[in-house]
NULUMSE-35689 format. One record per residue (C-alpha): residue number from 0; z negated, y negated, x. Coordinates in steps of 0.2 Angstrom, whole numbers, plus 5000, padded with zeros to 4 digits. Each point is the difference from the previous one (the first is absolute). Layout:
BEGIN
@vovex NUM; w Z; v Y; u X
...
END
This chain:
BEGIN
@vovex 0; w 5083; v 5118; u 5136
@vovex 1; w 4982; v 4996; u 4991
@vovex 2; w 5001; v 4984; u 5010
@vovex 3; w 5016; v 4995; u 4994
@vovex 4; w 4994; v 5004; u 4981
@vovex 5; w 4985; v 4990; u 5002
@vovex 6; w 5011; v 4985; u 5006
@vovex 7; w 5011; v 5002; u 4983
@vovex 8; w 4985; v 5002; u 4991
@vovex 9; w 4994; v 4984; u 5009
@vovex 10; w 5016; v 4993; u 4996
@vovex 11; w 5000; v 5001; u 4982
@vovex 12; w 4982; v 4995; u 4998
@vovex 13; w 5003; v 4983; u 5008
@vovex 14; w 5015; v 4997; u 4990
@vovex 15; w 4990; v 5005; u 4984
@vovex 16; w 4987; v 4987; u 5006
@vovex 17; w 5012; v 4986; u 5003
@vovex 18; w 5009; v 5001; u 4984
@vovex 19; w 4982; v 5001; u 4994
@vovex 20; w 4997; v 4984; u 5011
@vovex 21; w 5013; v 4989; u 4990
@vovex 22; w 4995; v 5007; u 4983
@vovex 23; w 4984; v 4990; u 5005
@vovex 24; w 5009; v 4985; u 5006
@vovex 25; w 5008; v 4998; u 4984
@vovex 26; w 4984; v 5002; u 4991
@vovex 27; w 4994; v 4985; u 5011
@vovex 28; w 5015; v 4991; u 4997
@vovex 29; w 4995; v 5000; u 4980
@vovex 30; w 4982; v 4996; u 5004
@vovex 31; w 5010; v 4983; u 5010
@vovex 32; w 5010; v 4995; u 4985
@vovex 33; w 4987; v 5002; u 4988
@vovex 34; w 4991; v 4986; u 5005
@vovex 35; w 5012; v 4987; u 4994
@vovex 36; w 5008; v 5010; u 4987
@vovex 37; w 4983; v 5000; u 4989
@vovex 38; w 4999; v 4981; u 5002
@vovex 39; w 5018; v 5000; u 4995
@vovex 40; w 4997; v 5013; u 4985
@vovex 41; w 5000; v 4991; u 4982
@vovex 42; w 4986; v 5008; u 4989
@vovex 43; w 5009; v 4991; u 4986
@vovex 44; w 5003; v 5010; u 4984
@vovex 45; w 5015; v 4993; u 4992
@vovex 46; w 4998; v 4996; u 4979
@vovex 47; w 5010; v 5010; u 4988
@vovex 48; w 5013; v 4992; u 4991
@vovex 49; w 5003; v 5001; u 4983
@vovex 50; w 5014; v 5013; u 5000
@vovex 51; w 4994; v 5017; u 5002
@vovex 52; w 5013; v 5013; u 5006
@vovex 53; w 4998; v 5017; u 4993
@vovex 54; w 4990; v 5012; u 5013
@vovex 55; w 5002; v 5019; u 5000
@vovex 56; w 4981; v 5007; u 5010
@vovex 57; w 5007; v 5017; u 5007
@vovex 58; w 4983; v 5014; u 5003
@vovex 59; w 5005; v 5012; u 5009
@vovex 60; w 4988; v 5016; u 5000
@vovex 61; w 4997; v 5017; u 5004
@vovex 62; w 4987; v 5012; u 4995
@vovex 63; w 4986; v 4986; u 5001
@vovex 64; w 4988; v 5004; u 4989
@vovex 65; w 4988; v 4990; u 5005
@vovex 66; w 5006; v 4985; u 5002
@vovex 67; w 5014; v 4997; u 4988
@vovex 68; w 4993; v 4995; u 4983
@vovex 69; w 4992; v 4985; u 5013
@vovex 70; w 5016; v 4995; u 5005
@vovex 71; w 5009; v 5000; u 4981
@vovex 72; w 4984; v 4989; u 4994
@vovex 73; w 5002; v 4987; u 5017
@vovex 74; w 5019; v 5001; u 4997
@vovex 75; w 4999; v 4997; u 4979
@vovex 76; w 4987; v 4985; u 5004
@vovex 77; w 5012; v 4989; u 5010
@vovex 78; w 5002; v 4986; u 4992
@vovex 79; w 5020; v 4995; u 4994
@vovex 80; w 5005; v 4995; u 4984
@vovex 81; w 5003; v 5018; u 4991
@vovex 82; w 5018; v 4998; u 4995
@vovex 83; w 5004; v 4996; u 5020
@vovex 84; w 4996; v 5017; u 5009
@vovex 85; w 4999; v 5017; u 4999
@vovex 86; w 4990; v 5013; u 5007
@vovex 87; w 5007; v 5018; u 5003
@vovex 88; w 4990; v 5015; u 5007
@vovex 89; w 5012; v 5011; u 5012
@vovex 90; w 4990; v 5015; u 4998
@vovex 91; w 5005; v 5016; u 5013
@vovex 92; w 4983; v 5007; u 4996
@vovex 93; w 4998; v 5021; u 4999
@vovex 94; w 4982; v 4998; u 4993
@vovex 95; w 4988; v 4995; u 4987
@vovex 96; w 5006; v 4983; u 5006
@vovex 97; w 5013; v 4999; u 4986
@vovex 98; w 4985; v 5001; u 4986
@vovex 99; w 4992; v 4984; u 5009
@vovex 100; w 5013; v 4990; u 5001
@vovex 101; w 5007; v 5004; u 4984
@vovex 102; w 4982; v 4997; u 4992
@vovex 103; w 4999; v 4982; u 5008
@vovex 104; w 5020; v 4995; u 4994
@vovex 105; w 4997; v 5005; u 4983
@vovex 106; w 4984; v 4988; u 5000
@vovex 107; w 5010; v 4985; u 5009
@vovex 108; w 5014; v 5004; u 4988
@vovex 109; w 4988; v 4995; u 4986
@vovex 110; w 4993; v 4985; u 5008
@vovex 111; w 5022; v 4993; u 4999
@vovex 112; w 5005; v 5004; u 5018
@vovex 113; w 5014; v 5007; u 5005
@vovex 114; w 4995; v 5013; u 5009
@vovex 115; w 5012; v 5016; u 5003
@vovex 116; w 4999; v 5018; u 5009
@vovex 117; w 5014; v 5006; u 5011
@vovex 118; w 5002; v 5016; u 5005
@vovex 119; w 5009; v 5011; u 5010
@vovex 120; w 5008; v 5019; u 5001
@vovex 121; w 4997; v 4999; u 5017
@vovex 122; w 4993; v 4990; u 5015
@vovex 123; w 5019; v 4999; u 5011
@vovex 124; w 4996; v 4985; u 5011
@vovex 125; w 4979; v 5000; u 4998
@vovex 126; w 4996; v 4983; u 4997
@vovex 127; w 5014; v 4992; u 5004
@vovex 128; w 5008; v 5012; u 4987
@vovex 129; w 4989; v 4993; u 4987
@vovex 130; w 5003; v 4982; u 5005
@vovex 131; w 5018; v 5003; u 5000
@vovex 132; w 5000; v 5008; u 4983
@vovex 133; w 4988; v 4986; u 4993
@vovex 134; w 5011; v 4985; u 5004
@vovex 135; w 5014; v 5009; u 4989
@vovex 136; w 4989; v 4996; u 4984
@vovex 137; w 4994; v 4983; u 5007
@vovex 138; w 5002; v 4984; u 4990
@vovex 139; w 4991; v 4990; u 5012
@vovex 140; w 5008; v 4986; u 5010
@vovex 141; w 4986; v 5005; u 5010
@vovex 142; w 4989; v 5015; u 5006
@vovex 143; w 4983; v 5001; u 5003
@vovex 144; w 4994; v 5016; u 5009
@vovex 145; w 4983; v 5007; u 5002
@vovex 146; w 4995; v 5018; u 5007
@vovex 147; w 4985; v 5009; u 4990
@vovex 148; w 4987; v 4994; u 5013
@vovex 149; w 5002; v 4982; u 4997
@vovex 150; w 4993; v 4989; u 4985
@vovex 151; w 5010; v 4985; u 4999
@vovex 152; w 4992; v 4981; u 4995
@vovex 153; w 5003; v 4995; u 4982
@vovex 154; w 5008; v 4984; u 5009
@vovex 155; w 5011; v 5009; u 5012
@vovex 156; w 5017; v 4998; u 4990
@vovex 157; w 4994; v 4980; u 4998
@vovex 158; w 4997; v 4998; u 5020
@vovex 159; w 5016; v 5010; u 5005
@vovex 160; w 5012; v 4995; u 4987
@vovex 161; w 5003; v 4982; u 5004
@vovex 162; w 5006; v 5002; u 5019
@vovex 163; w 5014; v 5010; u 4994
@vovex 164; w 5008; v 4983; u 4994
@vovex 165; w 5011; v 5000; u 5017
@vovex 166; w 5014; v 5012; u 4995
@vovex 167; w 5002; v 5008; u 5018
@vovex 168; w 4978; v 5007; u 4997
@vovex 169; w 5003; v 5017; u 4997
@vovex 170; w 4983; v 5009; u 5002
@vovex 171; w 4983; v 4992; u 5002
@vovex 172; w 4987; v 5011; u 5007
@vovex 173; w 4980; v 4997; u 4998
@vovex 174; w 4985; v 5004; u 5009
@vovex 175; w 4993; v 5017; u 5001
@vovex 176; w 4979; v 4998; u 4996
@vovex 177; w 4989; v 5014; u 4997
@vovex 178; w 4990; v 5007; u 4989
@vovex 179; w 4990; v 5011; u 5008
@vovex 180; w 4998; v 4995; u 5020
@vovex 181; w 4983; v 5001; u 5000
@vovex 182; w 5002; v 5020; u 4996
@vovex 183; w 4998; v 5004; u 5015
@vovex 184; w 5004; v 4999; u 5019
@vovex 185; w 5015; v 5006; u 4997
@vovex 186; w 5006; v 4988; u 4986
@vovex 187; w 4991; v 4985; u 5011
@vovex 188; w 5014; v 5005; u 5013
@vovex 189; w 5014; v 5002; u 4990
@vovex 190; w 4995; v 4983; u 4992
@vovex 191; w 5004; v 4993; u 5018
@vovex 192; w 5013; v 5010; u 5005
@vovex 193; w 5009; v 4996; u 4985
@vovex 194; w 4993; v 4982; u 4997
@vovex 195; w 5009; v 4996; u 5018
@vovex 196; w 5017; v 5005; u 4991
@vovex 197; w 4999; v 4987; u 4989
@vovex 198; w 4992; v 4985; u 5004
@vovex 199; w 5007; v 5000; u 5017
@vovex 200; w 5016; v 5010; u 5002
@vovex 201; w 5006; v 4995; u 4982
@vovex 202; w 4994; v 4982; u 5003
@vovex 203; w 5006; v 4996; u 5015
@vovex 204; w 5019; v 5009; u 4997
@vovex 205; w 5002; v 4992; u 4982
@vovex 206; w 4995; v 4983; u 5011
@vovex 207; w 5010; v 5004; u 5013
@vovex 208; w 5017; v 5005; u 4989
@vovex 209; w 5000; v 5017; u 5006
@vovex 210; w 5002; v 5014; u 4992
@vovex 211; w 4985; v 5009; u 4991
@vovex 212; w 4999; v 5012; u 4986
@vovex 213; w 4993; v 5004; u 4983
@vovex 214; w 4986; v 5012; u 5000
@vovex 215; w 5007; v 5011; u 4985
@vovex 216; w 4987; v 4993; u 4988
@vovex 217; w 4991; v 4983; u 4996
@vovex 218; w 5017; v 4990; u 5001
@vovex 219; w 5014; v 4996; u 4987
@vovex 220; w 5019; v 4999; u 5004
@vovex 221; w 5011; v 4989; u 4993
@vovex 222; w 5014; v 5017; u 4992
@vovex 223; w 5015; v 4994; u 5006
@vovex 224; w 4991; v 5002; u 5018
@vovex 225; w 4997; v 5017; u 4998
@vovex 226; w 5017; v 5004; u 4992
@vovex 227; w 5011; v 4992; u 5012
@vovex 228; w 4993; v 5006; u 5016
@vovex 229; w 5003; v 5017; u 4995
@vovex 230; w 4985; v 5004; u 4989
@vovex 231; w 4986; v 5011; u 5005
@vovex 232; w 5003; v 5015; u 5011
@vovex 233; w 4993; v 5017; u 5002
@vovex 234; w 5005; v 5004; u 5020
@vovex 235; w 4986; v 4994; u 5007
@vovex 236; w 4982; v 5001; u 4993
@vovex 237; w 4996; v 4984; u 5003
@vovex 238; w 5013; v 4991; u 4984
@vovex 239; w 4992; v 4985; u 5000
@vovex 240; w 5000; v 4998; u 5017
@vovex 241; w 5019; v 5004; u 5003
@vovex 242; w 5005; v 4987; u 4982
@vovex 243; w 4992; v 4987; u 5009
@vovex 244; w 5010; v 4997; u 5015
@vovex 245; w 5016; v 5006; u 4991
@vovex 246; w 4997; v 4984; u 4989
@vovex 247; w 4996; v 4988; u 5012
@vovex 248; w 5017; v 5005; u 5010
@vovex 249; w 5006; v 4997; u 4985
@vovex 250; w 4993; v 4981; u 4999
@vovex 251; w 4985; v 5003; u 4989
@vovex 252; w 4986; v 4986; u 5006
@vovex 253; w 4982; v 5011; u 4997
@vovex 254; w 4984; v 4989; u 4997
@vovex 255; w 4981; v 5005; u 5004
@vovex 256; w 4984; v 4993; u 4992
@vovex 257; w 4986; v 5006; u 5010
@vovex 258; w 4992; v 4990; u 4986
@vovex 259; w 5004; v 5011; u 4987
@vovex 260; w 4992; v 5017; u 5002
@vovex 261; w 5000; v 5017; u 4990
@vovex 262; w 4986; v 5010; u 5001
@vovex 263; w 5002; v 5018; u 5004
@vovex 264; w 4992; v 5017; u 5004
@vovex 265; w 4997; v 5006; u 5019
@vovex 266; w 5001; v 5018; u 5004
@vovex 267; w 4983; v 5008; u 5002
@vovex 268; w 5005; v 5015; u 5008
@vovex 269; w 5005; v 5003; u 5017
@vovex 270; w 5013; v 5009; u 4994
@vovex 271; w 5008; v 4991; u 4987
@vovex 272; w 5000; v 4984; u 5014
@vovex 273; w 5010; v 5011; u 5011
@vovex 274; w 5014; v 5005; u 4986
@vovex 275; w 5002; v 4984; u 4999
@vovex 276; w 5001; v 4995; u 5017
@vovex 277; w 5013; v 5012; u 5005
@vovex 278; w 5011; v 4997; u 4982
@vovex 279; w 5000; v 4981; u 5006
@vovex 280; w 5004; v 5006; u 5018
@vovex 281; w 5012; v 5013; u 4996
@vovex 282; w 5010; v 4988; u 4988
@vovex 283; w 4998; v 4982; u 5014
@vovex 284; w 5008; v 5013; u 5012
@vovex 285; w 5014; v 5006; u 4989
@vovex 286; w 5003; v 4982; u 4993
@vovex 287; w 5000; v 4995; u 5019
@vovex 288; w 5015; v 5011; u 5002
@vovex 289; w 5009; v 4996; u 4983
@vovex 290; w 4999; v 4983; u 5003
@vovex 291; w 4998; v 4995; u 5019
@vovex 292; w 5016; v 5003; u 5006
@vovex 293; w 5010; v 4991; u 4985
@vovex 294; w 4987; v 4983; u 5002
@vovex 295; w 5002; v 4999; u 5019
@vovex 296; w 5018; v 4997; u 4996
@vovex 297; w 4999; v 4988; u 4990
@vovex 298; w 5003; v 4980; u 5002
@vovex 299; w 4980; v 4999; u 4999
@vovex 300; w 4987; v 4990; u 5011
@vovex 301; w 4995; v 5008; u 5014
@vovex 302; w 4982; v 4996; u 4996
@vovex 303; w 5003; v 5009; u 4982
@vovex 304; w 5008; v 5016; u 5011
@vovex 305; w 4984; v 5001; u 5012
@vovex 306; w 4986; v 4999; u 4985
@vovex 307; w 5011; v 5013; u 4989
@vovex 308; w 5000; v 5012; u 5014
@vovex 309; w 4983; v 4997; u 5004
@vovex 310; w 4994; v 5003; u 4982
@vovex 311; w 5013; v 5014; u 4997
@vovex 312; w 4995; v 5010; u 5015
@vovex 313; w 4982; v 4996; u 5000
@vovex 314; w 4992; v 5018; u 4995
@vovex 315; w 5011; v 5008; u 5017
@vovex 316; w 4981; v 4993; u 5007
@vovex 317; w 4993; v 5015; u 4992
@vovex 318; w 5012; v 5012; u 5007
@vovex 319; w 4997; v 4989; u 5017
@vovex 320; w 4982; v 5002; u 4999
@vovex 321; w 4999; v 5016; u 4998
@vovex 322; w 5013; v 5003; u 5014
@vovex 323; w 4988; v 4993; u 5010
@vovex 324; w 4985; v 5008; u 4996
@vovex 325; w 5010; v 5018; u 5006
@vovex 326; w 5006; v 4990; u 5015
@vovex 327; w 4982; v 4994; u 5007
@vovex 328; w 4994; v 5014; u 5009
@vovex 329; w 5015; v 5002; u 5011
@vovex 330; w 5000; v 4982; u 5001
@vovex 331; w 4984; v 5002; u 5011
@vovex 332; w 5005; v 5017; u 5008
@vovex 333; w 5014; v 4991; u 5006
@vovex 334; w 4992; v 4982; u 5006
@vovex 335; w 4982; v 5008; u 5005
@vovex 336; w 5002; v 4994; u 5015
@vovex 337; w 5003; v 4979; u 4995
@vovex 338; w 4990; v 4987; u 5006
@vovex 339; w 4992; v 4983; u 4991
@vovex 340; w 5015; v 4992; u 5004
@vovex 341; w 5013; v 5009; u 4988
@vovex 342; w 4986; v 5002; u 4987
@vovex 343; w 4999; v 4979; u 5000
@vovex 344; w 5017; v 4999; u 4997
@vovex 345; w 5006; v 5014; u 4991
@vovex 346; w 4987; v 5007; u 4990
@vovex 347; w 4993; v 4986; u 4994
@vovex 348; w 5014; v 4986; u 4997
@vovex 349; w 5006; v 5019; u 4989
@vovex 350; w 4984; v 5001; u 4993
@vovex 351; w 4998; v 4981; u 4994
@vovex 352; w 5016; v 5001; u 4990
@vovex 353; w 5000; v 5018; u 4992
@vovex 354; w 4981; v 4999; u 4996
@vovex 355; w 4989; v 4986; u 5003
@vovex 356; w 5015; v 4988; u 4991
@vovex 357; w 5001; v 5010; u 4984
@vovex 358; w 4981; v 4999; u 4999
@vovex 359; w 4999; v 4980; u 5002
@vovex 360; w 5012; v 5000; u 4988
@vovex 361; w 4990; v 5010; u 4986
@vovex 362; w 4986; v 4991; u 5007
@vovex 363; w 5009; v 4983; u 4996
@vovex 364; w 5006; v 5006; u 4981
@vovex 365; w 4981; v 5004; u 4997
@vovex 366; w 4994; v 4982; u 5007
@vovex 367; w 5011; v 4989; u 4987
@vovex 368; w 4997; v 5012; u 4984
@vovex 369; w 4982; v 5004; u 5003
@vovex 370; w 4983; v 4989; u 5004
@vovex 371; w 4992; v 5016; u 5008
@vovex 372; w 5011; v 5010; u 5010
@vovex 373; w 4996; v 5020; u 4999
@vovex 374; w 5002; v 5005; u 5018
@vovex 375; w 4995; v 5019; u 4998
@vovex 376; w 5017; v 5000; u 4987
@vovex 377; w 5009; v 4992; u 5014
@vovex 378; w 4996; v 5012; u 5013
@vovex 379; w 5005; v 5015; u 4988
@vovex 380; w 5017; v 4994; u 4994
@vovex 381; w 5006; v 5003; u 5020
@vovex 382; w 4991; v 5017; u 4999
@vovex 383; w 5005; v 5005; u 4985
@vovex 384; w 5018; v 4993; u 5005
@vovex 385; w 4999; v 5015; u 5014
@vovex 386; w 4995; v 5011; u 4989
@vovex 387; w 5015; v 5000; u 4988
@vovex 388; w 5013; v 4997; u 5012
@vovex 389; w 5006; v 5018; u 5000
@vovex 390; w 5002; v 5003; u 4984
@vovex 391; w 5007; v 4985; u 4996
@vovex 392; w 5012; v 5003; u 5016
@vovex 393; w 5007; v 5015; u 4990
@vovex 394; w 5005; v 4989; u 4987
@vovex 395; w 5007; v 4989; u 5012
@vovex 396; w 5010; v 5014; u 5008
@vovex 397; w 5006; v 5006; u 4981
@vovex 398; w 5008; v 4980; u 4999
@vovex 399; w 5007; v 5003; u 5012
@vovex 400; w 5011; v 5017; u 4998
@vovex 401; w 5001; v 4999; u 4980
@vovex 402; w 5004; v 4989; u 4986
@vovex 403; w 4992; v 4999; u 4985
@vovex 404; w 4989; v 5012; u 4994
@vovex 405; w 4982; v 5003; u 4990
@vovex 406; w 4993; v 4985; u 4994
@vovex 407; w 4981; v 5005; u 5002
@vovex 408; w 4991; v 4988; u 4988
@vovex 409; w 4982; v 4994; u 5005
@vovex 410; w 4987; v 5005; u 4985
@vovex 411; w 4988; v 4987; u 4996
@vovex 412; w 4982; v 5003; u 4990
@vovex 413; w 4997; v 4984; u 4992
@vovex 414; w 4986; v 4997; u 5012
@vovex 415; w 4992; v 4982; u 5004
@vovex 416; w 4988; v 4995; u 5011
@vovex 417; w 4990; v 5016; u 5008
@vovex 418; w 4999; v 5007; u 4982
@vovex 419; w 5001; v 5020; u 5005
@vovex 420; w 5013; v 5012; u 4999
@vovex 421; w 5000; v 5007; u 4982
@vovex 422; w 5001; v 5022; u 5002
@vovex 423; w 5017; v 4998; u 4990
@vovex 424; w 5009; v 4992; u 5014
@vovex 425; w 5001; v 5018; u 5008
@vovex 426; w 5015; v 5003; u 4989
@vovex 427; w 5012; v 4988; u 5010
@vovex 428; w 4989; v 5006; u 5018
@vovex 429; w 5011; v 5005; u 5016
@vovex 430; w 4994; v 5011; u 5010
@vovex 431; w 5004; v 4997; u 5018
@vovex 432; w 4997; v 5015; u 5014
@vovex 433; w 5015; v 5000; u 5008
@vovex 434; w 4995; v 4982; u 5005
@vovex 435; w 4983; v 5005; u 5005
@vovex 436; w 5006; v 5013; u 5012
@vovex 437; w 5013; v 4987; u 5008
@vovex 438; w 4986; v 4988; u 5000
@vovex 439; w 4985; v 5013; u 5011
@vovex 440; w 5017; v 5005; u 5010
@vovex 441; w 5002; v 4980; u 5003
@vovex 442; w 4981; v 4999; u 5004
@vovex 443; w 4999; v 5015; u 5011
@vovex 444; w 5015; v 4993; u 5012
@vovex 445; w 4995; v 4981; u 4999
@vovex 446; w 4984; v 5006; u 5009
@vovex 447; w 5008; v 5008; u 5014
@vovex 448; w 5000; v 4980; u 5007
@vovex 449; w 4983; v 4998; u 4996
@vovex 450; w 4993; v 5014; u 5011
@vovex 451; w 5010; v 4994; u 5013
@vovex 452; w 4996; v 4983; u 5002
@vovex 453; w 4982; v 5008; u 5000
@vovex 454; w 5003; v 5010; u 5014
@vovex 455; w 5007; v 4989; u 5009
@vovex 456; w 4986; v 4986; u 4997
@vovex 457; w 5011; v 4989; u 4992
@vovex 458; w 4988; v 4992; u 4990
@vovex 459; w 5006; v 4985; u 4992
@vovex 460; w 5018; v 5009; u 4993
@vovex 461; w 4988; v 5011; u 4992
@vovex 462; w 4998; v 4990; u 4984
@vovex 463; w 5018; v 4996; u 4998
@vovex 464; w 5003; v 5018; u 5001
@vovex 465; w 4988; v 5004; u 4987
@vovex 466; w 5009; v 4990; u 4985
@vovex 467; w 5015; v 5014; u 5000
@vovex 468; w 4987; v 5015; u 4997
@vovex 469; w 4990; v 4987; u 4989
@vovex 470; w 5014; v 4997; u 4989
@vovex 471; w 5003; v 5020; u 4997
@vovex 472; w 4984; v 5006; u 4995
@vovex 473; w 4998; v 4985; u 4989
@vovex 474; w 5013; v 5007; u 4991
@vovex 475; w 4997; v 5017; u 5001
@vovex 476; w 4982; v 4997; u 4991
@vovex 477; w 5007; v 4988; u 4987
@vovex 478; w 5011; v 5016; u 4996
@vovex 479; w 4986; v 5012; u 5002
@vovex 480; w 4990; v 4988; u 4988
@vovex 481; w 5013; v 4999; u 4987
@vovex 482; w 5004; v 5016; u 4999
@vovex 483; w 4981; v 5003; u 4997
@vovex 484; w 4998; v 4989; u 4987
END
């Protein structure tokens, strides 16, 4: 009976590793086309022309105290004739949020900007709620969007504007950039981690002609996109996600400019990058579902059916991952007695693809957007990617079984650069035992393989082995150290 569990368990932890495998083969397949597609890639930024249509800029915020008057002054600063745009506020906020952004319309308000609060009884539908309620009262042929962490360019309306002259554009999305990378390690990963998303996935889809999304803020739609591909949506918790490959079955062309960026703010917290992480993989998940099964149908290019799947199903890796962290050590009760042979073509074809591949390709990303490559960052982001599988696993599992639910908003300090964490930040702080304990439970089990390699003299698994224990107790004293501070 125990050997025939071990064999299932064996089962499922190869499986886990082989879907892994061709998650890394696709992430080499992008690192192939980019090549050619940056010679290919027009850094061109088209001139505006004389007619200036009218431009509703949609802030959508929360209880961000610390960050919204920043976001009104970058938004009031764009520059567009005055009579040609509007800026409204949708405000859900519960706190002294309100006073802020009330004291920073009334002085725009003076200055001749129409600028306008809009508020809500309630937050039914979360952000996509506020957006949905927000398009109602929009003049704008066209709507700009920025979350409260991002500062838009005074030029971004002038660099955007003019592509939307082909009447089948309906949402251009810009580069994310950020404001505060160099915070720490944590922010210099998420830099590459999320850096990757754009100047690669985006790139090479919107070069491609397949299918990619807008990233809920630091883009503008053309309204009559939004409108007739059935408006924003509250059953998943990723809107923004789920809009953009409604409208592109609808026949909606999408446009990125990795030359047009929008700077933003990291999470400095372990904890606020992992509500993040598992509201983007909760919602990718629940989009997956929503939208999958309709697209596969339709009369659509093979090549556009593949990459949607690919990107729609992406975060299943996490669930994947952690999968086969449980799965290891009856992996090798199991094959304890295996020779060289099946560990030269098994293990390490496997290991090639799930790991070392995803690695070369962060590796690459880092190359062409930086003269000096941090290697110590690039060995963490793997270790901290162990790390938070679990949690973000539960999320992954909660896409899977639900739709909709609490839209978890990331909170953002207004920091820069390493400037430190002001004490008043505590008001918006998560606390996070529950995840400790799952993470020392994590970090007690994925030792189990360690010893045993060590008993059995297996001397040069022992490293590999040590990057799952690694990648707990990182987070484990990242938490402990918040939690402190």
């Amino acid at each position: 009976m125990l050997r025939t569990i071990l064999f299932f368990l064996t089962l499922i932890h190869f499986l886990c590793l082989g879907s892994l495998a061709l998650y890394g083969i696709h992430r080499i397949w992008l690192l192939s086309q980019l090549a050619s597609e940056r010679k290919k890639y027009s850094e061109k930024i088209l001139p505006i022309k004389n007619n200036h249509p009218f431009v509703t800029i949609q802030l959508p915020i929360y209880n961000e105290r610390f960050v919204a008057g920043r976001l009104i002054d970058a938004a009031a600063k764009i520059k567009w004739p005055k009579d040609r745009f509007e800026i409204h506020v949708l405000d859900d906020s519960t706190d002294d949020t309100k006073n802020i952004i009330d004291k920073n319309i009334e002085l725009w308000k003076k200055e001749g900007l129409n600028i306008h609060v809009i508020r809500r009884k309630n937050r039914d539908g979360f952000k996509a709620g506020a957006l949905s309620n927000g398009l109602k009262q929009a003049k704008g042929e066209f709507i700009a969007i920025f979350d409260a962490d991002f500062m838009p360019e005074p030029d971004f309306l002038c660099k955007t504007i003019p592509y939307f002259t082909d009447k089948k554009v309906g949402m251009i999305q810009a580069r994310w950039s950020f404001l505060n990378c160099g915070h720490s390690w944590l922010t210099r990963i998420q830099s590459i981690f999320l850096g990757q998303h754009f100047s690669i996935e985006h790139l090479i889809r919107f070069k491609k002609g397949l299918f990619f999304n807008f990233n809920g803020t630091a883009g503008i739609w053309r309204k009559e996109a939004i409108e007739t591909s059935g408006g924003w949506q509250s059953d998943t918790v990723t809107e923004d996600l789920d809009l953009s490959y409604r409208a592109q079955i609808a026949g909606w062309k999408f446009i990125y400019l990795d030359n047009v960026s929008v700077p933003s703010e990291l999470p400095i917290t372990i904890a606020d990058f992992r509500n993040q992480q598992q509201r983007w993989a909760k919602g990718s998940i629940q989009t997956a579902k929503k939208i999958l099964p309709q697209l596969l149908l339709l009369p659509l290019s093979f090549s556009v059916k593949r990459e949607a799947v690919a990107h729609l199903m992406a975060n299943l890796c996490w669930l994947l991952g952690a999968i086969s962290v449980l799965t290891l050590y009856p992996a090798i009760l199991y094959r304890k007695e295996i020779g060289i042979y099946q560990i030269l073509h098994i293990d390490l074809p496997l290991f090639i693809f799930s790991g070392f591949a995803i690695f070369i390709y962060f590796l690459f990303f880092s190359k062409i957007n930086n003269n000096k490559i941090d290697y110590h960052i690039l060995f963490l982001l793997p270790i901290l990617s162990v790390g938070i599988a679990p949690s973000i696993s539960l999320s992954v599992l909660k896409g899977i079984f639900s739709k909709g639910g609490n839209f978890c908003r990331t909170p953002k300090y207004g920091i820069t650069g390493k400037n430190k964490i002001p004490e008043s930040v505590l008001i918006y702080k998560t606390k996070s035992y529950s995840y400790i304990i799952l993470n020392i439970i994590f970090f007690i089990y994925s030792l189990l393989p360690v010893f045993f390699a060590m008993n059995r003299n297996t001397i040069f698994a022992i490293p590999f082995l040590l990057i799952f224990p690694a990648g707990f107790i990182l987070i484990i004293f990242k938490e402990l150290s918040e939690l402190k501070s």
